[in-house]
N, C-alpha and C positions, 0 to 999 in steps of 0.2 A: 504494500500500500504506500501513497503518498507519505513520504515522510512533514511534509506542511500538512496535506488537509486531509485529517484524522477524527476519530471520535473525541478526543480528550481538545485538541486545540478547536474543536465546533463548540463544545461546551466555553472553552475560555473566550471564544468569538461571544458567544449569548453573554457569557459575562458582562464583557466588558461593554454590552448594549443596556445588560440591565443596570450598570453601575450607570451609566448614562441619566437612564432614566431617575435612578436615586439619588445623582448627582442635583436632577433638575427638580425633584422632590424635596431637596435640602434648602435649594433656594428659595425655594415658595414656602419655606417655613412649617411643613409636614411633619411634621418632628415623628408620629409613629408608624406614615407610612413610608417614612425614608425607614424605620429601623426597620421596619419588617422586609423593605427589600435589602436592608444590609444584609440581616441573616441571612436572607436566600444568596446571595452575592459571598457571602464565608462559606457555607454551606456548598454551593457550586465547588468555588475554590478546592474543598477538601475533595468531594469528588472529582472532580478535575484530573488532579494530582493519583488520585488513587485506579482512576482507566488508563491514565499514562505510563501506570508499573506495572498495575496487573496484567496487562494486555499487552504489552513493550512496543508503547506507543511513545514514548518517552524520546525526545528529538534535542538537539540544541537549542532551533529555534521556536520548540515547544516550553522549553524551560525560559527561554528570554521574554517570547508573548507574555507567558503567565504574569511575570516578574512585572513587564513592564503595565500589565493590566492592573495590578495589584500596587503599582507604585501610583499611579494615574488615578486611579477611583480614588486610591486610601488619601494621597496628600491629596487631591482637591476637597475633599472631604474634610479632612481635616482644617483647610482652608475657610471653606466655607464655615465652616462649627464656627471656628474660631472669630471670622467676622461678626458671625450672629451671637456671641458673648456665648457659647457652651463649651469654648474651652476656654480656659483662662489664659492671658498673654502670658503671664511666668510659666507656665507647662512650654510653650514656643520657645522660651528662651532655656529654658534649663533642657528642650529635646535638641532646638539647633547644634550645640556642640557633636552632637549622639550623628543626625542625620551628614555634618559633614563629615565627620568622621570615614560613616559608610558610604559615603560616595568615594572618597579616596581608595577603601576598601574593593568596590568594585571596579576601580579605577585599574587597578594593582592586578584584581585581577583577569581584570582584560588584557592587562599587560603579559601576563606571567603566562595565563594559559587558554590564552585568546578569546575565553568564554566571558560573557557580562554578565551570568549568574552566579551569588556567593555560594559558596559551598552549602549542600543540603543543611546538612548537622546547625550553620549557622541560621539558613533561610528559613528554616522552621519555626524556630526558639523568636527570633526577631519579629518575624511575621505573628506569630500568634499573639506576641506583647501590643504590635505595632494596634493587630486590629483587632482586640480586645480594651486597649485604651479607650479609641476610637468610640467602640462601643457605649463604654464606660460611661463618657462625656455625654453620648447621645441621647442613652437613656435619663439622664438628670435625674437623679435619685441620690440624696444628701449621702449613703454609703458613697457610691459611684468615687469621686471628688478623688478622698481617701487614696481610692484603692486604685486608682489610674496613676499618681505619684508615687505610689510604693511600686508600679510595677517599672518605673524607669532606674531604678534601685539596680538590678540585674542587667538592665539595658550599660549602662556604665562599668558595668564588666567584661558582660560579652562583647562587644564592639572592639576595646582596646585589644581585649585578647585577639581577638579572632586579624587584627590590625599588626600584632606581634607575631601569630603566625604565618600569615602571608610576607612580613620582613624577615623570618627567618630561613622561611621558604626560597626567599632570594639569593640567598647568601651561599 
């Protein structure tokens, strides 16, 4: 079969249309029918990921799609939150450190080993915080606040690390 157009990259196509549509649902200030297409939009995601290994539909530039679907919805998203006051400005400043960091990260390694995707073990753990925050802030619920800041606790570890192994990796 096509190594592009496969079951697992049609799914991240429908993704990245319905992130679309719950991008335009954030704008208009929908607050629970953007969440409810969030979920469906993480949900895809995992499935996604899971016909692409089980079936070894699993491509480069199935891995870059995904990534770059998932970078696209998530920051505009968060964008957007952000303007409409549901995320707080200091969360923006205390993740920018975080965020440039991991572009240097994929920077590095594109360099090293020509792929724009971070290593799984990394893309996982990052992604699940990234959009679980995301969530977090969506839902507005006085826990929520909390527990979105405690989760960049771990973000400031893994980043640098995973930033250390790719410089070590160089060498």
């Amino acid at each position: 079969m096509n190594k592009i157009v496969n079951p697992a990259n049609g799914i991240t196509s429908f993704r990245l249309l319905l992130g679309l549509s719950l991008l335009y649902t954030a704008l208009l200030y929908q607050t629970q029918l953007t969440t409810v297409l969030y979920l469906i939009f993480l949900g895809l995601d995992l499935l996604d990921g899971f016909v692409a290994r089980k079936f070894k539909y699993e491509t480069d530039f199935g891995k870059n799609f995904d990534l770059f679907t998932d970078g696209l919805i998530g920051f505009t998203l968060g964008g957007i939150l952000g303007y409409q006051g549901f995320i707080p400005m200091l969360y923006f400043w205390l993740v920018l450190p975080l965020i440039i960091l991991q572009c240097i990260n994929v920077a590095l390694g594109i360099f090293m080993t020509r792929k724009a995707f971070i290593p799984s073990k990394w893309r996982k753990l990052d992604g699940f915080i990234c959009f679980s925050t995301i969530l977090l802030f969506l839902i507005d619920q006085p826990f929520s606040d909390p527990i979105a800041y405690a989760f960049l606790i771990p973000l400031y570890f893994i980043i640098p690390e995973h930033f250390i192994s790719l410089l070590k990796r160089m060498k």
